[in-house]
Backbone bond lengths (Angstrom), bond angles and torsions (degrees), N, CA, C in turn:
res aa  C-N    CA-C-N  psi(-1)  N-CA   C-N-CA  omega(-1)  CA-C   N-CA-C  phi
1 X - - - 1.453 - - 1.530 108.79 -
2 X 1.523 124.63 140.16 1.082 103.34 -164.49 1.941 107.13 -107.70
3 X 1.460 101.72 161.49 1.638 95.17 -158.10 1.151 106.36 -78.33
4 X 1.632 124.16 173.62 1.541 123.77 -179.35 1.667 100.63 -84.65
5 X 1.282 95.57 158.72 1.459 117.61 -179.36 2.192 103.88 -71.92
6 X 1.512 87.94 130.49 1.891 93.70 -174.62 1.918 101.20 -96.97
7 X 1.520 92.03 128.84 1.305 98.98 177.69 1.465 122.23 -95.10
8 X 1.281 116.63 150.78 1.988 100.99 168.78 1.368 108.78 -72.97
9 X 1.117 111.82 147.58 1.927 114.53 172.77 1.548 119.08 -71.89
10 X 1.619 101.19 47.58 1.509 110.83 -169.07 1.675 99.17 -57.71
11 X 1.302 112.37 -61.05 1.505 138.69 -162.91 1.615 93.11 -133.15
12 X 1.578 100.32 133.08 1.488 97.07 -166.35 2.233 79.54 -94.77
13 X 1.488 89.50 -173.25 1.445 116.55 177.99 1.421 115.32 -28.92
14 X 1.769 108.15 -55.42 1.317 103.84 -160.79 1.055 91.58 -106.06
15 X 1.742 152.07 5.32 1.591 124.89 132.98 1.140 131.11 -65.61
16 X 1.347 109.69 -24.89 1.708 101.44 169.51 1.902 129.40 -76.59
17 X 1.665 87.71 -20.05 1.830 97.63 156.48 1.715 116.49 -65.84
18 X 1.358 107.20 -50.08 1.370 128.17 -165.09 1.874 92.78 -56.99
19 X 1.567 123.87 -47.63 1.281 115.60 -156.46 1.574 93.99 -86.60
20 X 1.359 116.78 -34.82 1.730 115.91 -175.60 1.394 107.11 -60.78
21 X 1.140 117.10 -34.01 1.510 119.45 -165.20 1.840 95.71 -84.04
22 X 1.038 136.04 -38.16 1.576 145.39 -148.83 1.713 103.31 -105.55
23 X 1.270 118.63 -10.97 1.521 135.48 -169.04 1.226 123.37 -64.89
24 X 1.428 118.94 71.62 1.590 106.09 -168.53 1.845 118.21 -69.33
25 X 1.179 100.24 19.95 1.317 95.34 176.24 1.607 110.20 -119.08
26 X 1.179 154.69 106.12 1.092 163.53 168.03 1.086 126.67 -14.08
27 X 1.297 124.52 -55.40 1.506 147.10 -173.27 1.505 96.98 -74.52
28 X 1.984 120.41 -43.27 1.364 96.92 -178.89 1.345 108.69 -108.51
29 X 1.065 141.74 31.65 1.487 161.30 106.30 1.402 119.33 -12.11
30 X 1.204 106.89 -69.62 1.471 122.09 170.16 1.009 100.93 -57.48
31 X 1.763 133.04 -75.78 1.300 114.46 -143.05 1.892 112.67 -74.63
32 X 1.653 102.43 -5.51 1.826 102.48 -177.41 1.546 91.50 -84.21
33 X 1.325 123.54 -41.06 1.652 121.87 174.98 1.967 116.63 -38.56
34 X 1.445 98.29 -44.03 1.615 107.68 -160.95 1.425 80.88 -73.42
35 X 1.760 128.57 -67.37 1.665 133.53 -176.38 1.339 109.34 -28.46
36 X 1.487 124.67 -57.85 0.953 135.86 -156.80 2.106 103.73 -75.46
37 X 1.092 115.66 -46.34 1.836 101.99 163.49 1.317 104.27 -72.75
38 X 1.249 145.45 -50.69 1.292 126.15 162.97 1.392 124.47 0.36
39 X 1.610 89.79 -70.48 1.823 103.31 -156.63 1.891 88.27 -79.29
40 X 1.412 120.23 -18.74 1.664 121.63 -170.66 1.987 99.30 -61.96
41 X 1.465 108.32 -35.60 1.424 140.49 -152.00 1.167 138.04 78.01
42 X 1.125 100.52 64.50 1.511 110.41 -174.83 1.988 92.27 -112.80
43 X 1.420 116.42 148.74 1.182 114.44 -176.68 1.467 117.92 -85.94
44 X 1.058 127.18 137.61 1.536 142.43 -171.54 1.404 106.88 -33.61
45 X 1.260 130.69 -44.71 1.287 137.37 -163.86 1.793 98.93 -82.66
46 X 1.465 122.89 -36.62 1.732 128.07 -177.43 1.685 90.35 -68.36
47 X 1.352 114.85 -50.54 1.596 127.72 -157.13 1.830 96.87 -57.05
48 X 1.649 106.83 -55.08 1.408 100.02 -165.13 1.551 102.15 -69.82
49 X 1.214 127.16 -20.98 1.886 131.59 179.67 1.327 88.74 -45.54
50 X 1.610 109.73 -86.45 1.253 136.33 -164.48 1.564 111.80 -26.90
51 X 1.730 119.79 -50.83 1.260 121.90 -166.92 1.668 98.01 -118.57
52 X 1.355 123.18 20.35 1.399 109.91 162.34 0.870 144.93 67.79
53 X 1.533 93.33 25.09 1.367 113.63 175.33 1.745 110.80 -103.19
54 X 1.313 112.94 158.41 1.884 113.05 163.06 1.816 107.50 -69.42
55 X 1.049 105.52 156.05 1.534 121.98 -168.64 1.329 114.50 -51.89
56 X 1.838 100.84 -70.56 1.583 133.39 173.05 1.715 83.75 -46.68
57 X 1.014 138.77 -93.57 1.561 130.70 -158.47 1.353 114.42 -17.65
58 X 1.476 87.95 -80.89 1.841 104.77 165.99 1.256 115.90 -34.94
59 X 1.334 149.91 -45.07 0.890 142.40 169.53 1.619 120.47 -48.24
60 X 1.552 101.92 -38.63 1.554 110.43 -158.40 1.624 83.75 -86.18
61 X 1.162 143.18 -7.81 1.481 140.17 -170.02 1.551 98.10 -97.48
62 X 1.574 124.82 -47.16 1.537 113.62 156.73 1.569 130.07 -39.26
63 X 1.350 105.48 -48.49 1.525 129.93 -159.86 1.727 93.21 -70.28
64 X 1.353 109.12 -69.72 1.718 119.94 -179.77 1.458 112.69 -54.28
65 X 1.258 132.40 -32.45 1.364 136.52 168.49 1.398 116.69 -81.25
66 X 1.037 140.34 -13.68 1.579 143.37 179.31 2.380 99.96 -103.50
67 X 1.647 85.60 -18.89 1.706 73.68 173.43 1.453 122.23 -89.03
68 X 1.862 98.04 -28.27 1.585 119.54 -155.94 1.084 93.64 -145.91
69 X 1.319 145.25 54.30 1.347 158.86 77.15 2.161 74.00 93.36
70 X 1.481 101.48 171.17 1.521 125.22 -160.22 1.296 119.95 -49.75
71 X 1.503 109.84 -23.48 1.513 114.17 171.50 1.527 118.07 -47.72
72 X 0.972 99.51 -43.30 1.777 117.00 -173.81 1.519 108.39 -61.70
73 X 1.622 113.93 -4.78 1.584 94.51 -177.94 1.571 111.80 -120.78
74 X 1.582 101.52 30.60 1.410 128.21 166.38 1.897 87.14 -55.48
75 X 1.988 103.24 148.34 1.278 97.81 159.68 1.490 104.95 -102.62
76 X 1.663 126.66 102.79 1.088 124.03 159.82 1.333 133.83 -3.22
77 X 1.427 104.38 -53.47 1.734 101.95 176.96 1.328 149.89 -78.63
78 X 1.786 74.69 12.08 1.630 87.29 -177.61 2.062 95.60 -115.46
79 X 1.042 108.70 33.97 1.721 116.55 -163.86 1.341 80.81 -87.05
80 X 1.555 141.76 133.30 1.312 126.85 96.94 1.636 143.29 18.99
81 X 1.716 101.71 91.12 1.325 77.55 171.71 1.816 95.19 97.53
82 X 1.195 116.24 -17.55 1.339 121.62 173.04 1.432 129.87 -78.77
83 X 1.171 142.86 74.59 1.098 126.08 163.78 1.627 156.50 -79.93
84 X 1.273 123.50 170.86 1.420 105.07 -179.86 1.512 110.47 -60.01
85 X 1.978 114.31 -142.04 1.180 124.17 172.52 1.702 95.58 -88.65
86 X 1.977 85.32 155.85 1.546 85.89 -179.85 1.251 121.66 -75.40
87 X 1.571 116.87 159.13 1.547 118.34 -175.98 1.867 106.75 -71.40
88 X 1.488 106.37 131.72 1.307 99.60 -164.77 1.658 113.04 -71.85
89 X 1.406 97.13 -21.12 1.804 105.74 175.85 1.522 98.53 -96.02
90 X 1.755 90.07 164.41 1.883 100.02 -177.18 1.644 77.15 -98.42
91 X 1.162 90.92 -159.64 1.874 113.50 -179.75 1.704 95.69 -86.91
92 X 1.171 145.24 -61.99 1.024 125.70 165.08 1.957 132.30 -5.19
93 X 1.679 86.94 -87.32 1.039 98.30 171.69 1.579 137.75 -78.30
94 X 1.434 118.11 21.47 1.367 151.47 152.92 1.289 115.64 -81.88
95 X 1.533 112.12 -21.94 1.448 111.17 166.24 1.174 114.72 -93.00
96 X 1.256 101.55 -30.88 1.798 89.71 -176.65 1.666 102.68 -90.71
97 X 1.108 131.81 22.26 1.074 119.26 161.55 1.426 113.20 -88.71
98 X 1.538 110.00 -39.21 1.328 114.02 159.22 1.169 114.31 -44.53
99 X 1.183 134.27 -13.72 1.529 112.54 -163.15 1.605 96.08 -117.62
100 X 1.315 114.05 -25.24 1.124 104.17 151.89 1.658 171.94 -46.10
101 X 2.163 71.69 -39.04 1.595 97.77 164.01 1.929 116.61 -92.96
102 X 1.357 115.82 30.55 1.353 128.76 158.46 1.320 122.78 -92.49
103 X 1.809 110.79 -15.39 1.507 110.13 179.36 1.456 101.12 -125.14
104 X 1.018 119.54 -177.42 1.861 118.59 -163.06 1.502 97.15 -95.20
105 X 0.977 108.79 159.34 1.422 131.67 178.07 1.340 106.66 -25.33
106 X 1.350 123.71 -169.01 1.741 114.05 164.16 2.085 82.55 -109.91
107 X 1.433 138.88 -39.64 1.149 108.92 -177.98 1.547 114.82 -90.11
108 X 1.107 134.32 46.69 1.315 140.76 179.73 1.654 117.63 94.01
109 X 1.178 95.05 -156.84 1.596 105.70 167.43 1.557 129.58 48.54
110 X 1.350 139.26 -137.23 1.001 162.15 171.00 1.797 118.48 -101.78
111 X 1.404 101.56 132.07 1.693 108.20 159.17 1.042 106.01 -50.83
112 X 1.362 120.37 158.03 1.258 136.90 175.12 1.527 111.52 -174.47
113 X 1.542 107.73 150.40 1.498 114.24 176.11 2.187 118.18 -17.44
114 X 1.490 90.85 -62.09 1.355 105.53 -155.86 1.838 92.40 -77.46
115 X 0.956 124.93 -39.37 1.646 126.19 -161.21 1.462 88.89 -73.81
116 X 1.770 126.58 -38.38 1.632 110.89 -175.99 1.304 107.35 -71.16
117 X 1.657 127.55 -27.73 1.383 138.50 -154.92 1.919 80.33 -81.54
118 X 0.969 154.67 -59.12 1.395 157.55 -117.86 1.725 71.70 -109.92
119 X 1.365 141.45 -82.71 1.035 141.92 -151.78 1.782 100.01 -54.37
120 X 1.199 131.11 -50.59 1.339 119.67 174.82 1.282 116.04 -78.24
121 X 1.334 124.14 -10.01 1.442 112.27 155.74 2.092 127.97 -64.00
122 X 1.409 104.88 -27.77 1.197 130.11 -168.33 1.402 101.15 -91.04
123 X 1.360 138.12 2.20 1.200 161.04 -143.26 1.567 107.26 -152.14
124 X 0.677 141.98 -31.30 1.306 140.39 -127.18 2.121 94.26 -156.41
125 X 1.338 97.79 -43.05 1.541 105.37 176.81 1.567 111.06 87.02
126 X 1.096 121.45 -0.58 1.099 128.17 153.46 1.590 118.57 -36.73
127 X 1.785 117.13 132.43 1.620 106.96 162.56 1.161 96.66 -78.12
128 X 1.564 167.18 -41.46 1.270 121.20 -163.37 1.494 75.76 -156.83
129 X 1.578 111.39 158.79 1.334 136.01 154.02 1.475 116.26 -120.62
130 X 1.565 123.38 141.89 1.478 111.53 -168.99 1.579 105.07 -80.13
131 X 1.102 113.61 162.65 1.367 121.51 164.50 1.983 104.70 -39.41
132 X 1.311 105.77 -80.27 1.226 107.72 -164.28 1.710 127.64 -41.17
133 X 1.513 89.82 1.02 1.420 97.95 176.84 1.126 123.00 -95.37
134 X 1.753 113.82 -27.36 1.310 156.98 156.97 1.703 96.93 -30.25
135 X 1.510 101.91 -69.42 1.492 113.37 -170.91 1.279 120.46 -53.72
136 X 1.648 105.96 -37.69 1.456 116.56 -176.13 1.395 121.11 -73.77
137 X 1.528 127.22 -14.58 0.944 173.91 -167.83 1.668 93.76 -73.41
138 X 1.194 96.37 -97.51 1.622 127.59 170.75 1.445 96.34 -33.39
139 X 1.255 150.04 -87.01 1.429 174.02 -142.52 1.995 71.14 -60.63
140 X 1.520 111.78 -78.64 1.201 114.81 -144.12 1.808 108.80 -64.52
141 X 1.398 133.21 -3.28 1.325 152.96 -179.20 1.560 88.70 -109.63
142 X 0.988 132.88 27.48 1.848 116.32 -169.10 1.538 128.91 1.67
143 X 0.948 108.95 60.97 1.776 129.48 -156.40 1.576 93.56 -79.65
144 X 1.069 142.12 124.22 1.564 146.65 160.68 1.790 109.67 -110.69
145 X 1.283 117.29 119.44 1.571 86.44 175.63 1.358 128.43 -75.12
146 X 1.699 105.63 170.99 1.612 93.46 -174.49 1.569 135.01 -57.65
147 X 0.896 142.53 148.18 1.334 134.92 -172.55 1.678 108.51 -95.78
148 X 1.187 113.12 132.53 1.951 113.56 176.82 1.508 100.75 -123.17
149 X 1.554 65.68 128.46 1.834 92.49 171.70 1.961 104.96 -57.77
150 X 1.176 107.87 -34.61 1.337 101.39 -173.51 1.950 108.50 -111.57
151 X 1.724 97.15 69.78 1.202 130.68 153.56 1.702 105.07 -95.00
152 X 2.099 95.39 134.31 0.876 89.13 177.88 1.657 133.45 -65.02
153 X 1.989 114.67 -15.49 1.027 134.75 172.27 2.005 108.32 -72.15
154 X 0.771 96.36 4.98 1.448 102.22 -179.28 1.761 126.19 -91.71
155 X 1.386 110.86 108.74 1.817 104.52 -167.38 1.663 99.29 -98.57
């Protein structure tokens, strides 16, 4: 049978109920909820069922809380002052990409993910940018290509 998971006496039993239950934030709701049957004894693997989490996660939410005690089960993304990854263009060169995506490629054809990702790499000096950044790119200029009347799908 396998044993229950051992907690540090960061927050005994009935603070880690007290903060799961009082948690206006969701993400750390959950993870004082999963702590909190833990420390009740229920085993990590019943605990993450119960509150819906994956196992390996749950685990890493035992592991990080018994090293670095309750702070750690802040959800980061809601921190102040937090942001994503940086935007790879400044505002400058966000315009001229716009102005870029008004004339065709330099090897023909259509914009696309990978040709903007190659173009802001060549820009930017980057060895490579992925496509999907390319796309986001595109998405984020709302770029549609042009439409021709003289498509063969066209009546």
């Amino acid at each position: 049978m396998p044993r229950n998971a051992y907690l540090e006496p960061h927050l005994s039993c009935a603070q880690l109920k007290e903060r799961y239950q009082h948690c206006d934030e969701p993400v750390e709701s959950r993870r004082f909820h999963l702590l909190w049957l833990v420390c009740c004894g229920w085993q990590i693997k019943q605990a993450a069922v119960a509150v819906g989490l994956n196992y390996d996660y749950a685990r890493e939410i035992v592991k990080t809380y018994n090293q670095q005690g309750p702070a750690v089960l802040a959800n980061r993304r809601k921190q102040p002052g937090r942001r994503g990854r940086a935007p790879l263009l400044n505002p400058e060169q966000l315009r001229q990409l716009q102005q870029a995506l008004r004339r065709a490629p330099a090897d023909g054809g259509l914009w696309s993910g990978p040709k903007v990702a190659q173009w802001i790499a060549e820009q930017t000096g980057l060895s490579r940018v992925r496509a999907q950044r390319g796309w986001d790119y595109l998405k984020r200029c709302r770029f549609s290509p042009p439409t021709s009347s003289a498509s063969p799908h066209a009546s």
